[in-house]
C-alpha positions, 0 to 999 in steps of 0.5 A: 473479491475483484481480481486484478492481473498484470497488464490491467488499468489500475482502479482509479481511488480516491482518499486522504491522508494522514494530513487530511489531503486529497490524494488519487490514483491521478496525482502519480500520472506520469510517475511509477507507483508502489501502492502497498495495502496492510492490515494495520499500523504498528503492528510487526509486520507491517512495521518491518514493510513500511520500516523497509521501503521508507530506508530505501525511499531514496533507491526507490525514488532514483528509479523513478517510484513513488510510494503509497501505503493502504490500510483501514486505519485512521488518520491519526493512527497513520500520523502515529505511525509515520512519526513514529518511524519517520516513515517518508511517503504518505499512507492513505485511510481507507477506513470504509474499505473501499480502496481494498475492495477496489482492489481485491485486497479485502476478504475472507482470513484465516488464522490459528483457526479462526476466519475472519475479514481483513485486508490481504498484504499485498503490493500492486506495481503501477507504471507511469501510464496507469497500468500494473507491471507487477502484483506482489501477495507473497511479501517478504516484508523484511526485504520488500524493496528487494521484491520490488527492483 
């Protein structure tokens, strides 16, 4: 796994979203970026993550952020997903899991003793510039906006 620290250039990336634009690292040039990556749509804690950032879009946007979500799921399934909570940013499909891996997000996990791979919840803080001021792996994804301000 790549490990990315505070202060470094954040990996450019490219992908789509669930409308089947184009969307890079690039298009938030001049813009602070919260990049989020989660296992999977409509599952509860990634429901209660993105859930909490989208009530707070607006605080997030008045400080000057954009937000992107990052999962392996498909375009359809983020489309559900956004629909279904009337979720206000775009989530971008990383169904090869290049994105995680660009990242480090992507790895070895264990649960209820059982080792298997997926993407490690974790909420990459990027400045206008292109750098990472902060890099969240412990989210609280109740309170996740509280994290980032």
């Amino acid at each position: 796994m790549i490990k990315l620290s505070k202060g470094d250039k954040a990996p450019d990336f490219f992908g789509i979203n669930q409308y089947d634009d184009q969307v890079s690292l690039a298009d938030f040039k001049g813009r602070k970026l919260i990049l989020y990556f989660y296992p999977k749509d409509n599952t509860p804690g990634c429901t209660a993550q993105a859930c909490n950032l989208s009530e707070n879009i607006e605080k997030l946007k008045n400080t000057g952020f954009e937000v992107l979500g990052i999962s392996p799921d498909n375009q359809k399934s983020h489309l559900k997903f956004i629909e279904k909570y009337n979720l206000g940013f775009d989530l971008l499909v990383d169904e090869s899991k290049s994105v995680c891996k660009l990242y480090g997000v992507w790895g070895i996990k264990k649960f209820m003793g059982r080792e298997y791979e997926g993407v490690h919840r974790t909420t990459f803080i990027i400045d206008s510039e292109g750098t990472i001021e902060k890099i969240i792996t412990k989210v609280d994804t109740k309170n996740h906006t509280d994290q980032i301000l």
